[in-house]
C-alpha distance (Angstrom), angle and dihedral (degrees) to the residues before:
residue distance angle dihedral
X1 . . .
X2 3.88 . .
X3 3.36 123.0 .
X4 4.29 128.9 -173.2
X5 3.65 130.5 -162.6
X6 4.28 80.1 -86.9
X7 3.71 90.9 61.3
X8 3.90 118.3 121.5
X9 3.66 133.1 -161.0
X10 4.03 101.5 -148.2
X11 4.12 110.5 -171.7
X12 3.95 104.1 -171.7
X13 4.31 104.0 -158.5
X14 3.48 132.2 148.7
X15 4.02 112.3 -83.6
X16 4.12 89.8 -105.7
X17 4.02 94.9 64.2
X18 4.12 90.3 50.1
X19 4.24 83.7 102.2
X20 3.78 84.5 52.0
X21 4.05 100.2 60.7
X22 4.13 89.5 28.0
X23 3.90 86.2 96.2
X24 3.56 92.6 63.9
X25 3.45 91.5 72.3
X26 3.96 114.9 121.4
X27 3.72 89.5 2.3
X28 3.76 132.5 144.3
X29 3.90 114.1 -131.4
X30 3.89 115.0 -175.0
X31 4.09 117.3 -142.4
X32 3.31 113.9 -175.1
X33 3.96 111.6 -33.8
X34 3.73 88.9 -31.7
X35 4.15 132.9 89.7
X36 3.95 128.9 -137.0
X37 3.57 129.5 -156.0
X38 3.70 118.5 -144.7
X39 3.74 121.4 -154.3
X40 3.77 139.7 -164.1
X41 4.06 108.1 -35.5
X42 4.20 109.9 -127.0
X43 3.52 106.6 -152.4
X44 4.06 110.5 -140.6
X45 3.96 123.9 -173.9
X46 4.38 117.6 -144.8
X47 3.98 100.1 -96.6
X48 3.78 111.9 -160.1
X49 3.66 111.1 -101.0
X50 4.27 127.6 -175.6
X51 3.28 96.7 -141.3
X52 4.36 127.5 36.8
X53 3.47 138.6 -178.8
X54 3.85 135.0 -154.7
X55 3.78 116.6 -162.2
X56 3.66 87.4 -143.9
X57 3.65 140.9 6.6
X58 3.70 123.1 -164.4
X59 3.88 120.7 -163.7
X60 4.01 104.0 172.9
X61 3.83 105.0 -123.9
X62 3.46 99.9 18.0
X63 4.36 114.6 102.0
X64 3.20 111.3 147.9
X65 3.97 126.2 65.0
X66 3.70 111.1 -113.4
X67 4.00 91.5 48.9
X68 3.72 83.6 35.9
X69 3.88 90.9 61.7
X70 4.05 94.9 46.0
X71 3.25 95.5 59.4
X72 3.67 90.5 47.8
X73 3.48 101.5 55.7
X74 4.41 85.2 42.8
X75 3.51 85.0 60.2
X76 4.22 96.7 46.1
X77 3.85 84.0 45.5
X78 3.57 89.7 58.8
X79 3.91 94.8 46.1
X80 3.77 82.2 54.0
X81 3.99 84.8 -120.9
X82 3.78 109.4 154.5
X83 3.72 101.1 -154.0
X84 3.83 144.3 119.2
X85 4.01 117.0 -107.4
X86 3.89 120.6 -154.6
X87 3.65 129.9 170.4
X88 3.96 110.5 -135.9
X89 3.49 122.7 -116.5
X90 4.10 120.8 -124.6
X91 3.87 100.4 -107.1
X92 3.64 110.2 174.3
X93 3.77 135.7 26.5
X94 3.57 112.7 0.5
X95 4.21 115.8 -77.1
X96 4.32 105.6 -121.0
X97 3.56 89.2 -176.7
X98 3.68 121.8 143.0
X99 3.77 81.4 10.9
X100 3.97 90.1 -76.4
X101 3.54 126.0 124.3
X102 3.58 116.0 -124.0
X103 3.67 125.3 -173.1
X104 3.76 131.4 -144.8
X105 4.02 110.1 -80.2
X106 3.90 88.3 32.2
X107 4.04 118.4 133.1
X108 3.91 97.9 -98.3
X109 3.72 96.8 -106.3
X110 3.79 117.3 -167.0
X111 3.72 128.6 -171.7
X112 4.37 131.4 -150.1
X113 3.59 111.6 -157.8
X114 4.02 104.8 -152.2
X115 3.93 115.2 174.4
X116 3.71 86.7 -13.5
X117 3.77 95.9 -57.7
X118 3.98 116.2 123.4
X119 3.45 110.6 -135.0
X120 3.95 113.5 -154.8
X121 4.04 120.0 -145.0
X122 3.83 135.5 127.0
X123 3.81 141.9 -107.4
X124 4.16 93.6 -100.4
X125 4.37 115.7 -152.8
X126 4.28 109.6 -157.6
X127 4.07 105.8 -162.6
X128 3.47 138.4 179.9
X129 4.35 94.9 20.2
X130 3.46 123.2 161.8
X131 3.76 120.4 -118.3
X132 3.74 89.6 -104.3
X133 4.45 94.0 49.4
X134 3.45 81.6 44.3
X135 3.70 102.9 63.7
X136 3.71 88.3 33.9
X137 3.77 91.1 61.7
X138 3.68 97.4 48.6
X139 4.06 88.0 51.2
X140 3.74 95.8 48.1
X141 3.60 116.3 23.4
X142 3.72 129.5 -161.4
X143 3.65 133.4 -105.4
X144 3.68 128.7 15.4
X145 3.74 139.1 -60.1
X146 3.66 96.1 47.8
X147 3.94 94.5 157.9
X148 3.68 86.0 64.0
X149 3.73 83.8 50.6
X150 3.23 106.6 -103.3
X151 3.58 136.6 134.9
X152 3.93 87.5 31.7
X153 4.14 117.5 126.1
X154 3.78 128.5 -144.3
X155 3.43 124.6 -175.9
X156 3.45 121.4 -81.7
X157 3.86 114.5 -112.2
X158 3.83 111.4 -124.4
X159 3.48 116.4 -110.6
């Protein structure tokens, strides 16, 4: 892990635990052999966005793109969300991740190594959601793993 002076610790939780994580404030944690400072918390609410993103999706089972993208759009059917999912293509320097070559126009592929296991899913797009799919996304998340942070959707910055 490397962290800078812009480094952020983000802790998504439902507004009633906010007292719970308050106490963290100007704390030290120690990871690894190395110490943290926290700061002042900012407290942000989910704002309806269009158009999300999710670093990385994991659907157990599912590898390869087209299958991938199924079970995506099962799972925002089910969450009543009535957007459009797309994978993102690799557009500039080659991707190494997960020790794989990827080429440019590839499905953006990411990998989570947990107790040395690589676990395969993709960089996952959500356009076109209402305001109401949109929050419901952000609180729920698709996919697995979402402790490791996965599965969880931002919005996507305008280009």
């Amino acid at each position: 892990m490397r962290l800078t002076e812009a480094s952020r610790l983000r802790i998504r939780l439902p507004a009633e635990c906010i007292g719970q994580v308050l106490v963290l404030a100007g704390k030290r944690l120690s990871i690894d052999d190395r110490s943290v400072s926290l700061g002042t918390p900012s407290v942000r609410l989910l704002e309806p966005c269009a158009d999300m993103q999710s670093r990385l999706v994991i659907i157990k089972g599912f590898m390869e793109k087209e299958p991938f993208l199924d079970a995506v759009r099962r799972q925002l059917v089910a969450l009543e969300c009535d957007g459009t999912a797309s994978t993102p293509e690799v557009t500039g320097a080659r991707s190494f991740e997960g020790g794989e070559t990827r080429e440019l126009g590839d499905p953006l592929r990411r990998t989570l190594s947990i107790h040395g296991r690589e676990i395969v899913g993709f960089a996952v797009h959500v356009t076109g959601l209402s305001a109401n799919s949109s929050l419901r996304l952000q609180a729920r998340g698709i996919g697995g793993r979402r402790r490791y942070g996965c599965g969880l959707f931002t919005p996507l910055p305008e280009t």
